[in-house]
C-alpha positions as CSV (number, residue, x, y, z in Angstrom):
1,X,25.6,-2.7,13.7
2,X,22.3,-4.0,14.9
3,X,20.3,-1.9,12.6
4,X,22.1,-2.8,9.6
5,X,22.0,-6.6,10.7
6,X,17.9,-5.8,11.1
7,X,18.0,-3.7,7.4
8,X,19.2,-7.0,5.8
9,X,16.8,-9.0,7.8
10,X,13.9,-6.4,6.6
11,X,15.0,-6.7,2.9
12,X,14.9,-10.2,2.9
13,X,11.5,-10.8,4.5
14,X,10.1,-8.7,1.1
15,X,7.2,-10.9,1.0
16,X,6.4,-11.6,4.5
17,X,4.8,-7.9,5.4
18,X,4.3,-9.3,8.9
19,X,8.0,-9.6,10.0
20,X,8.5,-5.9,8.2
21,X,6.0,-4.7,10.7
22,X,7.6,-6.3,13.5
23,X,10.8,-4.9,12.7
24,X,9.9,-1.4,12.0
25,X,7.7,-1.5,15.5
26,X,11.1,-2.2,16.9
27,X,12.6,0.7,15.0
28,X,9.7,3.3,16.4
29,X,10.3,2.1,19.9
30,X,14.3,2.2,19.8
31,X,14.1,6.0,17.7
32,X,12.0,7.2,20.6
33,X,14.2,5.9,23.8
34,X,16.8,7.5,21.4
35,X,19.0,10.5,22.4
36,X,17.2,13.8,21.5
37,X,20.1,14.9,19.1
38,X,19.7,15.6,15.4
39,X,23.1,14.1,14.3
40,X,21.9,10.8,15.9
41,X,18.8,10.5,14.7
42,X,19.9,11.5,11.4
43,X,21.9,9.0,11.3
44,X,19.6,6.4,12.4
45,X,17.1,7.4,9.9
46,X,19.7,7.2,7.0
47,X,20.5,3.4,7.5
48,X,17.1,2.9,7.8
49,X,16.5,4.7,4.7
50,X,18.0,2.2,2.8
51,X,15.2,0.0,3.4
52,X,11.9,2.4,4.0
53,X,11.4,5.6,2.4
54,X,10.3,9.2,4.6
55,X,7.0,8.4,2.9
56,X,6.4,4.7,4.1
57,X,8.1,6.8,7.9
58,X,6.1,9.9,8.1
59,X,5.1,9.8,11.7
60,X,8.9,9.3,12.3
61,X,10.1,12.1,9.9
62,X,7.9,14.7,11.4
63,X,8.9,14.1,14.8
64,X,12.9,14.3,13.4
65,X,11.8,18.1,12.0
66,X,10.2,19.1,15.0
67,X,13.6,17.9,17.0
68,X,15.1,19.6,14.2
69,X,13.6,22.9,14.6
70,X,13.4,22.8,18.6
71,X,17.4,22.5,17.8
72,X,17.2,25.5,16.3
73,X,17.6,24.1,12.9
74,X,14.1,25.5,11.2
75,X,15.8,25.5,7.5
76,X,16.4,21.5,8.3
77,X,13.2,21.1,9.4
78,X,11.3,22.9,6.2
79,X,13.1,20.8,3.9
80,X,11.8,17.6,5.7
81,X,8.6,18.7,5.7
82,X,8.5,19.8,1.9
83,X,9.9,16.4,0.9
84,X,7.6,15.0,2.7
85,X,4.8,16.3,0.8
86,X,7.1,16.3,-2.3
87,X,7.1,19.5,-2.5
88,X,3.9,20.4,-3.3
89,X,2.6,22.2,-0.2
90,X,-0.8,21.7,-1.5
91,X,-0.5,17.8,-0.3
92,X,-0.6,19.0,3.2
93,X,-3.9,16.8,3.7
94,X,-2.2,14.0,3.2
95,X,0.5,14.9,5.3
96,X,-1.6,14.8,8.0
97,X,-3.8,11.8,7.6
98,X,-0.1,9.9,8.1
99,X,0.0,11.8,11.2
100,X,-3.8,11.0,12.8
């Protein structure tokens, strides 16, 4: 419930980038004190989905596919990593630049 109560809070400060970053700080820290469990972070990165795309998230996304695949989900963790670079494995640079 808290996360959809910060979601709204995020979406209404559209023009105040400062409070965004406060709030998605909040997210990172809370994602990685999380449970190491793909339904749960899946979760959690859906409602914040509504708010932030895996593009504006990568460092958060990447970490999900790599829980993904230690879970022995590799086709799970593929497909994040393809839409993360939209498919086009040639924008793997900028893949990691997100990541450094």
């Amino acid at each position: 419930m808290t996360e959809l109560e910060e979601v709204i809070s995020y979406k209404k400060a559209y023009d105040q980038p400062d409070k965004q970053s406060v709030i998605r700080k909040a997210w990172m820290k809370r994602l990685k004190g999380c449970q190491r469990n793909v339904e749960v972070w899946q979760r959690i990165l859906q409602v914040r989905g509504l708010v932030i795309s895996p593009s504006e998230d990568v460092a958060m996304w990447i970490k999900f596919a790599n829980l993904c695949r230690k879970s022995g989900r590799p086709g799970s963790s593929l497909k994040i990593l393809t839409s993360l670079l939209n498919g086009d494995p040639s924008n793997q640079s900028t893949l990691v630049s997100h990541c450094a």
